[in-house]
C-alpha positions in Angstrom: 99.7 147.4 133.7 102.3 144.6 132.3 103.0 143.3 129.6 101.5 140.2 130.0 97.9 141.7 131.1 98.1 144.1 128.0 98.6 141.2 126.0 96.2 138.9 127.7 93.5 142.5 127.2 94.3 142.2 123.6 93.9 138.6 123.0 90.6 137.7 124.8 88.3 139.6 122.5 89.9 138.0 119.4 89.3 134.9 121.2 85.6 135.1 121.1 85.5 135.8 117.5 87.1 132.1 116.8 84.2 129.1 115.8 83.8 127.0 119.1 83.0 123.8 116.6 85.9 124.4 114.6 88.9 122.3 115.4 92.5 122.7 113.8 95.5 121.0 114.8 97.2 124.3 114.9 100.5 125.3 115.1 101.5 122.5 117.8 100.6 120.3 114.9 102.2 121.9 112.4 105.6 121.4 114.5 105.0 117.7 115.9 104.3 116.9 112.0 107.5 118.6 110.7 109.5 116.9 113.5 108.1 113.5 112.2 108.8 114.6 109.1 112.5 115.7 109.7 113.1 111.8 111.3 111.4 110.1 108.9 114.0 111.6 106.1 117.3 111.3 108.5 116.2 107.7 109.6 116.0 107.3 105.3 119.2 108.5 104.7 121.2 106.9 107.7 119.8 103.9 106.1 120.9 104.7 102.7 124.5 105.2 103.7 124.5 101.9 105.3 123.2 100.3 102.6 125.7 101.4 100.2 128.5 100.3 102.7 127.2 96.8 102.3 129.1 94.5 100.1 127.5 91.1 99.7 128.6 88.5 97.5 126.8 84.9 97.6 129.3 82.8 97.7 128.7 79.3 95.7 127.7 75.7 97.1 130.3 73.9 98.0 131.2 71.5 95.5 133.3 67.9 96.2 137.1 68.2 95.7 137.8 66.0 92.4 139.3 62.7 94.0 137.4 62.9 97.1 135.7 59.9 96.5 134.2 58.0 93.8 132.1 59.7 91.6 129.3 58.0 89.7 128.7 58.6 85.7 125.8 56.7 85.5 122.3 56.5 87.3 121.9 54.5 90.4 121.1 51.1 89.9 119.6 50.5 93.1 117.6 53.5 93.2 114.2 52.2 92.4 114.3 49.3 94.9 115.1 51.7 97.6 112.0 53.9 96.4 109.7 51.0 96.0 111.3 49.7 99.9 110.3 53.0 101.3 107.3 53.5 99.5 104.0 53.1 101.9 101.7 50.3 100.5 98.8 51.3 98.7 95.4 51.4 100.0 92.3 49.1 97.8 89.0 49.5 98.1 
């Protein structure tokens, strides 16, 4: 006999003593869930290395030269006539 019939002879009557309505993931799952597992936690710390190598500073609005133009002090005269120009007429009734 071989090896793999005196195995298979061993096996099969343990085989019948297992719960048909029983389901496990099993070893297989065991391994395809540690794999995941194992990826999840590199793909976490590739990421974490890259983040540190970031170096962002937000760099502020750009602001008119002095003597670009003329600069106003005071409020806009003319601003409420524009406003009330461009202003849609009101509805009555």
């Amino acid at each position: 006999m071989s090896p793999t019939q005196t195995t298979l002879v061993q096996v099969l009557p343990l085989a019948k003593d297992l719960d048909e309505n029983k389901v496990t993931p099993g070893v297989l799952g065991f391994i395809v869930f540690a794999v995941i597992g194992a990826a999840v936690w590199m793909l976490m710390k590739s990421m974490n290395k890259h983040m540190k190598r970031v170096d962002f500073e937000e760099q502020p609005a750009e602001q008119p030269a002095p003597g670009d133009g003329p600069e106003k002090t005071g409020a806009d005269d003319d601003a409420p006539a524009r406003t009330a120009a461009s202003a849609p007429p009101k509805r009555t009734g």
